[in-house]
N, C-alpha and C positions, 0 to 999 in steps of 0.2 A: 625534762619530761621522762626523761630515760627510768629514772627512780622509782615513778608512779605504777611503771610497767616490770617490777622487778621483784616485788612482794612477796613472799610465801605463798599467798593467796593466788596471786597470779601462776605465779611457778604452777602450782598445783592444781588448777584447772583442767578437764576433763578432756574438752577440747583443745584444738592444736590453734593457737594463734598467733600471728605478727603482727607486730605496729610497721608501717611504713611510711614515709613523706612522700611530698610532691619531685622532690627531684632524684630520684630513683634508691635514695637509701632506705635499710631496713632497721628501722630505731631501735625493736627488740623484739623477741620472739620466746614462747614456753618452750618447756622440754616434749608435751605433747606434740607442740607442732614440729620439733626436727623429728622426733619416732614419724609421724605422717608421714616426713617427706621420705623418712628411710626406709618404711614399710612398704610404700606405693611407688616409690623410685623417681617420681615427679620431681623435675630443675627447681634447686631452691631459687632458681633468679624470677620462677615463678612472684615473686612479689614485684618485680619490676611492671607486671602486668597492673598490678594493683596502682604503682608508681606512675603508670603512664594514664588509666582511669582518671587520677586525681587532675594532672597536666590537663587532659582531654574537659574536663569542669572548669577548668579555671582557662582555658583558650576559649570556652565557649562564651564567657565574660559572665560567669555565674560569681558571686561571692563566696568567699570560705564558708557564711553563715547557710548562704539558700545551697551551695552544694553540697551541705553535710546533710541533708536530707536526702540524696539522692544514691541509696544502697541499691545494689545491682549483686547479682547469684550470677558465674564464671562456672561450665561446665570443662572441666580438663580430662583427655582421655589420656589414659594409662594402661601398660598390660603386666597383667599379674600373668605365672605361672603361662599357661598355654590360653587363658580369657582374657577377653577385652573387657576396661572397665571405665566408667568416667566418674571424676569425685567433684560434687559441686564447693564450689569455695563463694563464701558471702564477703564481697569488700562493701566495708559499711564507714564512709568518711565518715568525720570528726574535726571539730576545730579545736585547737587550743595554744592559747595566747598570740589569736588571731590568722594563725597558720592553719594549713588543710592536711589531717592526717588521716589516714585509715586504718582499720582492721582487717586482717586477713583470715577468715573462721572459717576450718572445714567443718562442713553440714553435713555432709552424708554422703555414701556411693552408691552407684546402681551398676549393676551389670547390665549387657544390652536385653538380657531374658526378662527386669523385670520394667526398664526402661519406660515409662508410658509408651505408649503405641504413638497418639498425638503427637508426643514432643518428639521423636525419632522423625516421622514422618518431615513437621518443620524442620529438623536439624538438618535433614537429609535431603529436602524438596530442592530439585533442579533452577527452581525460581528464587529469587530475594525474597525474605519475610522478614519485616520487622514489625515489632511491636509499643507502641508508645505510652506513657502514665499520663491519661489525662487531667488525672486528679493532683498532678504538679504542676508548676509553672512552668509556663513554655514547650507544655507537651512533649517530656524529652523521652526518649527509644531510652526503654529495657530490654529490646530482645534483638536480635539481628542473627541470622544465620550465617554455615559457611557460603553459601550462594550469593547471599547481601557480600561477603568480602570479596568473593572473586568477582563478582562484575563492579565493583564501586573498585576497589583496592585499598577499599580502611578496615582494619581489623576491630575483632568487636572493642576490643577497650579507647579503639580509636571512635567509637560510633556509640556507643551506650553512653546516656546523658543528657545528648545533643539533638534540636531539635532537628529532623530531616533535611531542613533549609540548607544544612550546611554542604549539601549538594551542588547548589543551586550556582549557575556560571551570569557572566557577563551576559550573554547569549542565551538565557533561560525564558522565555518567554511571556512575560508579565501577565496576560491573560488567563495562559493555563494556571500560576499560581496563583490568577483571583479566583479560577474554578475549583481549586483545594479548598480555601479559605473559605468558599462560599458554602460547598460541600461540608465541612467541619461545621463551619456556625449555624448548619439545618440539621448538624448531624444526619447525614449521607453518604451513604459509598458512593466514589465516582471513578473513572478511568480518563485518564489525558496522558498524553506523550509529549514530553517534552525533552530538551537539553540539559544533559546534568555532566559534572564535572567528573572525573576520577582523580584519585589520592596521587598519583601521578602530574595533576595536569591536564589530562587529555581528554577530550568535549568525546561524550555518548549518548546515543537515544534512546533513554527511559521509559519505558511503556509502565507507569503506577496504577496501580487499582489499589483505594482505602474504603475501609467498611469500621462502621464503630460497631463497639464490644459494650455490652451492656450486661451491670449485674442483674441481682433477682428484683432491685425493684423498678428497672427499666430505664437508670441512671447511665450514660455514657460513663465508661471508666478509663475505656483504653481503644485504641485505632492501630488495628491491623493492616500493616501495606506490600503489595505483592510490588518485585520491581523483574522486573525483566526486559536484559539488551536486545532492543529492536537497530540498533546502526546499520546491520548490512540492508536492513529489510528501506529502511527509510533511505538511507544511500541508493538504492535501486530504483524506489521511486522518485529522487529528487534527477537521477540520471534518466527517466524516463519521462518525467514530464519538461528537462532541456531538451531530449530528443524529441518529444510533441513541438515544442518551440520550435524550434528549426524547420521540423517540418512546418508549423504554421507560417512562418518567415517565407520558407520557398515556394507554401504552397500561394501567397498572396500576391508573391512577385510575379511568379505563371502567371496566375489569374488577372491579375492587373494588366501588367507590363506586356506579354507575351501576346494576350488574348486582345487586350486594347488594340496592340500595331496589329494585330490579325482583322481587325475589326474593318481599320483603315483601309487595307490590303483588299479588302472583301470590296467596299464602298466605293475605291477610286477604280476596282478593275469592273464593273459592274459598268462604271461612266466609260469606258475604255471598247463595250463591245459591239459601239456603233460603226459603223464606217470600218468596220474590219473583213478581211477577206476571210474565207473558209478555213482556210491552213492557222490564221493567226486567231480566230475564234477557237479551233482546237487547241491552239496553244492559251493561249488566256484561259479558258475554263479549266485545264490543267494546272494552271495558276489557281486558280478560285477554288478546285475541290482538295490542295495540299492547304490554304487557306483555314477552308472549313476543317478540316482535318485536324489542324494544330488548334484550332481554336475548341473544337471540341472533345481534344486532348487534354486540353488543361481542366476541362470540366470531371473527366476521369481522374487527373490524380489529383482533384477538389472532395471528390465523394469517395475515392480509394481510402485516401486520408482519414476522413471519416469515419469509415465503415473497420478500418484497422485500429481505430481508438478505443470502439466502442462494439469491445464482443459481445455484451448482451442488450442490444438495442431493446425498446418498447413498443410493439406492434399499435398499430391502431386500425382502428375502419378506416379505409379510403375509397371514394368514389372514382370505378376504375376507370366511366364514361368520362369523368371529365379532364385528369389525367392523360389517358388515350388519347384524346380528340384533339388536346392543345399540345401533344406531339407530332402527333401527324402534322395539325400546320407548323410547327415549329420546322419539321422538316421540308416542307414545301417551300417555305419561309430561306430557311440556310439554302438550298438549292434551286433559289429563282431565279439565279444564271442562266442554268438551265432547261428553264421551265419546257421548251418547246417538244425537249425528250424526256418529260419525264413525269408519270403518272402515278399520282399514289393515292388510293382508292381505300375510304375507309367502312367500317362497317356497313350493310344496308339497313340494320337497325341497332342500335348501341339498349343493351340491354341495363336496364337501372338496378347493380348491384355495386353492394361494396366487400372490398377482399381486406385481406390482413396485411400490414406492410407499412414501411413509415416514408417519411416524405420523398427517398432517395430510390422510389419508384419510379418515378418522372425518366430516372438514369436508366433504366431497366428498356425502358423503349426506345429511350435517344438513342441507347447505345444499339441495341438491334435495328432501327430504320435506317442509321446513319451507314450501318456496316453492309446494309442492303446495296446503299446505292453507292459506296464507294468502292467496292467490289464488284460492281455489277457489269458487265461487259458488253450488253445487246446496245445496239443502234437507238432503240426506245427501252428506257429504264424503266417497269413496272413496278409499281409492290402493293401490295393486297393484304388488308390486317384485317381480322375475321374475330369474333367472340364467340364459345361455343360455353354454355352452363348447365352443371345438373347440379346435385342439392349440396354439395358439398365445396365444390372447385368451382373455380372459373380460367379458361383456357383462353389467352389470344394465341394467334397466330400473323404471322408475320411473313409472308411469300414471296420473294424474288422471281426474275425469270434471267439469273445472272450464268453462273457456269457452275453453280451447285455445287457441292462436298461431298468430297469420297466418303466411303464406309470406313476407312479407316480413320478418319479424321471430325467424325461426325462426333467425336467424345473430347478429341485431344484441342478442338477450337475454343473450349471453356479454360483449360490451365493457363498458368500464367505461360505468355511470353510467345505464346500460338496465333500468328492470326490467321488459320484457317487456307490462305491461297499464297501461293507465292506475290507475297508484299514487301515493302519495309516498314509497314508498320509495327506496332511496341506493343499488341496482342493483348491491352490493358483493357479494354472493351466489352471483350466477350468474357475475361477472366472475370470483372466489373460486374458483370449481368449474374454469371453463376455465383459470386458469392452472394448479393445481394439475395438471389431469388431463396437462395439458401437459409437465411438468415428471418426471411419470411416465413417458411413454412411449405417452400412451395418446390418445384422442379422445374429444368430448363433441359431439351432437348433438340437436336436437328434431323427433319427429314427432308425427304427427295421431295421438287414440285412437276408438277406434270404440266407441259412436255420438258421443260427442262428449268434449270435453280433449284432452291432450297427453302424450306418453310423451318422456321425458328417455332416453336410450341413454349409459352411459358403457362406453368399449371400453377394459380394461387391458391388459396384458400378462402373460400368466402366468410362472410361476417352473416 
């Protein structure tokens, strides 16, 4: 073949060109084309580039015949003199006598002044872009940038020809590539993230967006794909929703397990405060309110959980009479041990509005009744929950007659980890209450009750 490429004719052509093969030699080449390489200083191993194209068509399991159709334009940058400059080279396979040969043709240089705007833009875009011929079989990528090389790690003559698939891992997710497929055959842009391999080996998460290209007569021609490494992004999130896991695993165990023998504890000491003397009824009910305590501990880091998953909850209307009402007995209810001291007194009239807030309002009052009366120090345990409305808010209050809250501390009982009196308890409670109310729309504060305790004020928002 050597012969055919040696002619006068050839010799003397205007342009610079090489013949190369598939396994990295250069078969022959003009005298124009070494003046090219000598003028612009470009590696003549540059044809190896051309050498590895052809490899890259015939690994893709194309035929010498179907991939002698598939000519691809190579931008090479060079500097002349004190300019930057790039010379497009056109490798354009060929077969003969069954074998895959190429041409190597320089086409033309651009400086980056007359550069298209466009193409610079893709060349240069922080993102992958490739671009595919769909008017060949198998849809194979003519265009790829340097950003496609750095996050895949295949160079373009490793990537031009080849249908995108070749990305695609053990581990790739079969759905997302029916959503390509399906997107393609509606001609559609679409975006999916999935697992794609690097030239290395090493599994990455791909975030693709493709959009078809259409000529003037509104024929798909070509599919442009953006690709961009989401791994650390999707690594975060797959470590974040183990960490919800676990929390959901501890939070169930609480709630089961902990709260169940709380349950027991509550039931058998209850049968237990017959036939007891004064001393040992103090001690039992002392028993009974670390009881309730822990059982309605586990309810708090039930809805703590919760309420940390999910920063932007969905408010909705709730009816605050009916909410309200079935706390208060819930309270009477958990402290019927000691019903004989202790009175909790609700509305004299419950006024029919509804506020903003989602179901984990319920917590908002457990959690201030409960902190009422296990705080509460008098002989007779009081508490007094009041509703105050004008057009906008809705106020309850919540009133003690226990041993009240300093001024200093009437702010610091909301943070975490405070509970307001010298206790041992885990201050999850009242921390509980202010984000929740927060989260509503609303405010939570503490004042002084007369003659003596503390009134809790929570301000909603009405519907």
């Amino acid at each position: 073949m050597t012969g055919e490429y040696t002619t006068p004719a050839f010799e003397s052509l205007a342009d610079g060109i090489a013949v190369v093969d598939a396994h990295g030699a250069t078969v022959t080449a003009n005298d124009a084309w070494r003046a090219f390489l000598e003028e612009t200083g470009i590696d003549p191993s540059v044809t190896r580039t051309a050498s590895t194209y052809l490899q890259t068509l015939l690994d893709a399991d194309r035929s010498p015949t179907a991939a002698s159709d598939l000519d691809v334009v190579l931008t090479l940058p060079y500097q002349a003199s004190s300019d930057a400059y790039s010379h497009r080279l056109r490798v354009g396979p060929f077969t003969h006598d069954g074998e895959l040969f190429a041409t190597l043709t320089a086409v033309g240089e651009e400086s980056p002044t007359v550069t298209p705007l466009k193409t610079r833009a893709m060349d240069e875009a922080p993102v992958g872009i490739t671009i595919s011929d769909y008017t060949r079989p198998g849809n194979p990528l003519v265009y790829a940038n340097a950003a496609f090389e750095r996050i895949t790690g295949y160079d373009v003559v490793n990537t031009l020809g080849r249908n995108c698939r070749f990305l695609q891992s053990a581990d790739t997710d079969p759905d997302a590539v029916a959503e390509f497929r399906e997107a393609i055959r509606a001609n559609e842009g679409t975006t999916v993230e999935l697992r794609n391999e690097r030239a290395d080996g090493e599994e990455f998460w791909n975030a693709v967006t493709i959009a078809p290209l259409r000529d003037a007569t509104g024929e798909v021609t070509n599919w442009v794909g953006f690709q961009q490494d989401v791994t650390a992004r999707k690594r975060a999130e797959e470590a974040l929703n183990s960490e919800r896991d676990q929390y959901a695993l501890l939070n169930q165990i609480i709630r089961h397990d902990i709260r169940n023998d709380m349950t027991v504890v509550q039931g058998w000491g209850r049968e237990l405060r017959d036939g007891l003397s004064a001393d040992q009824r103090e001690i039992l009910t002392r028993v009974l309110d670390a009881a309730a305590h822990t059982a309605a501990l586990t309810e708090d880091v039930r809805d703590l959980t919760e309420i940390m998953g999910d920063e932007d909850p969905t408010l909705e209307p709730i009816s605050l009479g009916a909410v309200l009402l079935e706390e208060i007995d819930q309270v009477r209810s958990t402290f019927e041990y000691q019903a004989d001291d202790l009175v909790v007194e609700g509305p004299e009239e419950m006024p029919a509005v509804r506020v903003l807030g989602t179901p984990l309002l319920s917590s908002v009052f457990t959690n201030v009744l409960d902190n009422a009366v296990f705080h509460n120090d008098s002989d007779e345990v009081r508490i007094d929950v009041g509703v105050a409305v004008d057009e906008e808010t809705c106020t309850v209050s919540v009133a003690d007659n226990g041993p009240g809250i300093s001024d200093a501390q009437k702010r610091e009982v909301f943070e975490y980890g405070e509970q307001g009196l010298d206790s041992s308890g885990t201050g999850l409670g009242l921390y509980l209450v202010d984000q929740l109310v927060d989260q509503f729309g609303g405010r939570v504060w503490v004042e002084d009750n007369e003659p003596r305790g503390a009134v809790v004020r929570i301000e909603l928002q009405r519907v």
